[in-house]
DOVEX-921135 format. One record per residue: residue in three letters; z, x negated, y negated of N, C-alpha, C, O in turn. Coordinates in pm, whole numbers, plus 50000, padded with zeros to 5 digits. Each point is the difference from the previous one (the first is absolute). Layout:
BEGIN
ALAZXYZXYZXYZXY;...
//
This chain:
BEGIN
UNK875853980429356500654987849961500785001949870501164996649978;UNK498155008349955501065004149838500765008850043500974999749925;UNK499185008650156501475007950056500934991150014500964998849923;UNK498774992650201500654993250072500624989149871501074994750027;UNK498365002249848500714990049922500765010249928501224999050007;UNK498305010449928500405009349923501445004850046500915001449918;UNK499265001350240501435000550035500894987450075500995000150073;UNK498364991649884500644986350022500394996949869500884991450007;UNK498885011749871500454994349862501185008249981501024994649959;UNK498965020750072500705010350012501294996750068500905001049917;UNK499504996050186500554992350080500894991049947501225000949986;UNK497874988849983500764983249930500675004349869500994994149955;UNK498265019549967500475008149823501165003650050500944999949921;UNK499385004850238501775008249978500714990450056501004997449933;UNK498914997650144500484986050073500644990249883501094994549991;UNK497615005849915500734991049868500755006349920500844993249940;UNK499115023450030500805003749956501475001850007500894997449920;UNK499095007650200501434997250073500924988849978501135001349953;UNK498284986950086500324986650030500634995949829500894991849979;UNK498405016149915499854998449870501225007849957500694996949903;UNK499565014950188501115006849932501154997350061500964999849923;UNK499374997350225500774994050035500734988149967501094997950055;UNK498344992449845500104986049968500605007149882501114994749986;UNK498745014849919500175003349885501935008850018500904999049917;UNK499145007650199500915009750038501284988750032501225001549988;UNK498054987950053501374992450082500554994549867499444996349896;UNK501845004650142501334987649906499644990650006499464995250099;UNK500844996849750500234989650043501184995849936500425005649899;UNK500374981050174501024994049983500255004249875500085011950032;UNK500074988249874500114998949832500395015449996501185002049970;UNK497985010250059500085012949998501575002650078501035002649939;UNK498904996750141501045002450115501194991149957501015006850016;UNK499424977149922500744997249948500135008949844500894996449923;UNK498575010550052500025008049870500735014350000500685005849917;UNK498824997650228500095014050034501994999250030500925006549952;UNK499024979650172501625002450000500614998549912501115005349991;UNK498384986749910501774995149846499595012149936500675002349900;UNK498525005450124499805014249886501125006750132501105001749948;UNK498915001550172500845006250056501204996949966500615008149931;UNK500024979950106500994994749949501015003249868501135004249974;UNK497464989949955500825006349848500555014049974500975004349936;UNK497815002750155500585012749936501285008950120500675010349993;UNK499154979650103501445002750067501124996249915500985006749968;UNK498744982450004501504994349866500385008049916501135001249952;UNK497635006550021500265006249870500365014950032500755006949931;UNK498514998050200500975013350018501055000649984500475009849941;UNK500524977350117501325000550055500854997549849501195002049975;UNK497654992949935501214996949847499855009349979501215002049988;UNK498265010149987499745015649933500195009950102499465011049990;UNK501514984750142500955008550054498455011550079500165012050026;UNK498884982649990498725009150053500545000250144500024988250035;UNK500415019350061500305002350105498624999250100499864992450096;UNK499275016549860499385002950088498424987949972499244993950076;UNK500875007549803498854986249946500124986450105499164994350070;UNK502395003249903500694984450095499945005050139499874990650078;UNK500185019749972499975001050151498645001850020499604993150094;UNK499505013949851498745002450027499144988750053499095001350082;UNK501404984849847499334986050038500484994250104499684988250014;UNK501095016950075500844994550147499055010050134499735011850024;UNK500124978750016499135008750147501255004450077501024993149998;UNK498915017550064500375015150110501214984850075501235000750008;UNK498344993350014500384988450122500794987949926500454990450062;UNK499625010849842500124986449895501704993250013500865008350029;UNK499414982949959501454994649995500254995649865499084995149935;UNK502065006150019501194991849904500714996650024500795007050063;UNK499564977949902500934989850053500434994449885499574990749932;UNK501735019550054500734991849861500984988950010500094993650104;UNK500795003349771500624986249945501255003150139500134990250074;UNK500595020249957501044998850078499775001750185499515010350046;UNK500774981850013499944996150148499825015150063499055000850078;UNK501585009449905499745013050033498825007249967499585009350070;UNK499824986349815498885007349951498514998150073498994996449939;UNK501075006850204497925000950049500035013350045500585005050096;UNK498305002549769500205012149992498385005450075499034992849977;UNK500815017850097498735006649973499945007549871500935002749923;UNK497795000250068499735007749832500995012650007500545003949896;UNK499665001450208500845014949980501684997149962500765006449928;UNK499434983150141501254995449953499754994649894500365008849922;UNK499174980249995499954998549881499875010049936500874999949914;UNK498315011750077500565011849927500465005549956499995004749886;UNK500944996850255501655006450009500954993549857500505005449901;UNK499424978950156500984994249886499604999449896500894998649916;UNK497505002050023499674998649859500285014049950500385001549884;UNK499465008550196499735009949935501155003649864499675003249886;UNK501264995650150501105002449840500024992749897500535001449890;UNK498644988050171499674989549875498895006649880499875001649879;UNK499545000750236498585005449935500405013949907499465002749892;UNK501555005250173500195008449965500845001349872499755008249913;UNK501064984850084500684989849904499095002549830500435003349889;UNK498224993350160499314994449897499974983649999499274995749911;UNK501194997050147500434986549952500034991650180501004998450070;UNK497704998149960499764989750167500304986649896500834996549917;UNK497964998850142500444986249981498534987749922498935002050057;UNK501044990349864499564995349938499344981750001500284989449945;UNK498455017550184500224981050000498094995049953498935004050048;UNK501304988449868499114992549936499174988750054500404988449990;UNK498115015750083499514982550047500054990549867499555001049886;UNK501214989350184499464987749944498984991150039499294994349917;UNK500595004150202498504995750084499735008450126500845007350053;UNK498184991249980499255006450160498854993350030499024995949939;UNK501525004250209498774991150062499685008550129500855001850088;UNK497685004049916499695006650089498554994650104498834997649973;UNK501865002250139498864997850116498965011350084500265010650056;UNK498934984749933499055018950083499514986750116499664988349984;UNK500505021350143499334993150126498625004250033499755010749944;UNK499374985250120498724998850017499525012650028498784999249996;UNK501595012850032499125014650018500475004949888499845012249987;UNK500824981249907500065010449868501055008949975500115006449896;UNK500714994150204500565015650038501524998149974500685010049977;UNK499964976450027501114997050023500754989149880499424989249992;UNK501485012249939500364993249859501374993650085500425005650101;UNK500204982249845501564999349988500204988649890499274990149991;UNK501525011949948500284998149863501564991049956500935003450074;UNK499284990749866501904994249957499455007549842498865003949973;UNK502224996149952500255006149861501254991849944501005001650070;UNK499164991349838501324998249902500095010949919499065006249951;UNK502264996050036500275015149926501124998149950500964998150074;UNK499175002049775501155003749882500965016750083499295009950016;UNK501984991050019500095010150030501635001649920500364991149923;UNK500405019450100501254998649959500954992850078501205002349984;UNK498284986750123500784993150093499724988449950500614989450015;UNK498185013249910499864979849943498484999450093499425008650067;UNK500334979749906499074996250122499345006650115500864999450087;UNK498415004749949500115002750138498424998150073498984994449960;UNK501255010950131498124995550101500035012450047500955007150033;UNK497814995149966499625012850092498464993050100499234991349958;UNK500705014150144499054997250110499425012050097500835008050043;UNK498104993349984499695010450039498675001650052499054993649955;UNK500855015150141498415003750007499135012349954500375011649987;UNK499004985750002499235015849990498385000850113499314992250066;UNK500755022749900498985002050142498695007049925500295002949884;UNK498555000150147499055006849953499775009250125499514995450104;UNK500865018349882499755010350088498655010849923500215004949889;UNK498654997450175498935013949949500224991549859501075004549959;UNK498564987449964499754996249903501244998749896499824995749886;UNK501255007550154501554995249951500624991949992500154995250112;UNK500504998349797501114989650018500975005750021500075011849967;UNK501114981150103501285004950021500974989750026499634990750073;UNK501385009249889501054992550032500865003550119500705009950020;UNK498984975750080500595001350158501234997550000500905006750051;UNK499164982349884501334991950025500464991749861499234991749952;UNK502165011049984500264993149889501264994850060500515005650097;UNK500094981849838501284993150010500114993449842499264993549927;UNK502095012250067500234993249830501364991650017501025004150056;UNK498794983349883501044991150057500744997249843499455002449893;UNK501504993650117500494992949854500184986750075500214995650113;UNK499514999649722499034983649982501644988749994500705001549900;UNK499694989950189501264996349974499294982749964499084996250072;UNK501444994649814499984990549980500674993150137501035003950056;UNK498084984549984500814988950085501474994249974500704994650085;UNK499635007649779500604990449959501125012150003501104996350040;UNK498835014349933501085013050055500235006150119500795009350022;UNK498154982350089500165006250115501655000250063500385008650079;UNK500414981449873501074996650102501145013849922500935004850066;UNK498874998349838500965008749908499865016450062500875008650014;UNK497504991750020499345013750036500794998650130500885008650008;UNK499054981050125500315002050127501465004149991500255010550058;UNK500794983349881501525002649990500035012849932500755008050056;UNK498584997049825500395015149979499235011950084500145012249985;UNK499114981450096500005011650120500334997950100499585005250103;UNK501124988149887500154994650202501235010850056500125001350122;UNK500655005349796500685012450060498975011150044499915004150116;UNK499255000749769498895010950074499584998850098500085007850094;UNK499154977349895499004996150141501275002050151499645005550104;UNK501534990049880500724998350114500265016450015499905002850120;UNK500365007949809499755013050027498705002850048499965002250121;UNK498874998349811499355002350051499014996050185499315007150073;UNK501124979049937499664998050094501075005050114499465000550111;UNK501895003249888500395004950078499685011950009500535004550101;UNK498665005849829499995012050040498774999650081499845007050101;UNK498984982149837498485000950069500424991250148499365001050104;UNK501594992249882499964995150152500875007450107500724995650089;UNK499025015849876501085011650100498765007450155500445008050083;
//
């Protein structure tokens, strides 16, 4: 009978342990909203100090960029392509959160985020997801928009409405 409890306490000791370290191992909300604006930031900040490989390093294998001009939905290899002389340059590009608001969905694993950002365009938004792969964050998908006042919208539509009419004739071919 003292066996039989002796490896029944034994039992319930790793059972609780587990259960104890598992509870301890998991994220929580707060960590994981911590973990992405630390990604974030220091994506921002590769790209002001011209870090090539720092700013790409935080984009997953699969990841998209979707910049300010109608042509720009890039995969990461094409975004590359075009940053690369920037980078090389010494001198990418420089954009500053002003706020972020980040959402994590219920298995932990999955972030998407809006950003206000001081940039050399003025204003702008960035939006995006990120993924947790083998214990990684990564950036899936970014879109950076510039921020147009309502009250300038009608000024913005008339000084592009030649591009847009180029451009849509070439995408509607």
């Amino acid at each position: 009978m003292k066996n039989v409890f002796l490896i029944l306490v034994v039992v319930i000791s790793f059972f609780n342990c587990n259960v104890k370290k598992d509870i301890e191992n998991t994220p929580t909300i707060v960590s994981i909203k911590t973990n992405a604006n630390t990604l974030l930031d220091e994506w921002h900040q590769a790209a002001s100090e011209a870090n090539y490989e720092g700013y790409f390093a935080k984009m997953d294998s699969l990841s998209v960029f979707i910049g300010t001009d109608a042509t720009e939905n890039w995969s990461k290899t094409q975004f590359q392509k075009f940053s690369k002389p920037f980078f090389d340059k010494g001198k990418a590009w420089s954009f500053k959160p002003l706020e972020r608001n980040v959402y994590v969905n219920e298995a932990k694993d999955f972030v998407w985020f809006d950003e206000l950002l001081t940039t050399w365009m003025g204003t702008c938004r960035g939006s995006g997801v990120l993924e947790k792969r083998q214990n990684v964050w990564k950036i899936k998908h970014y879109v950076l928009s510039v921020e147009i006042p309502n009250n300038d919208i009608q000024a913005v539509i008339l000084a592009k409405k030649k591009s847009d009419s180029i451009f849509l004739s070439t995408i509607n071919r």
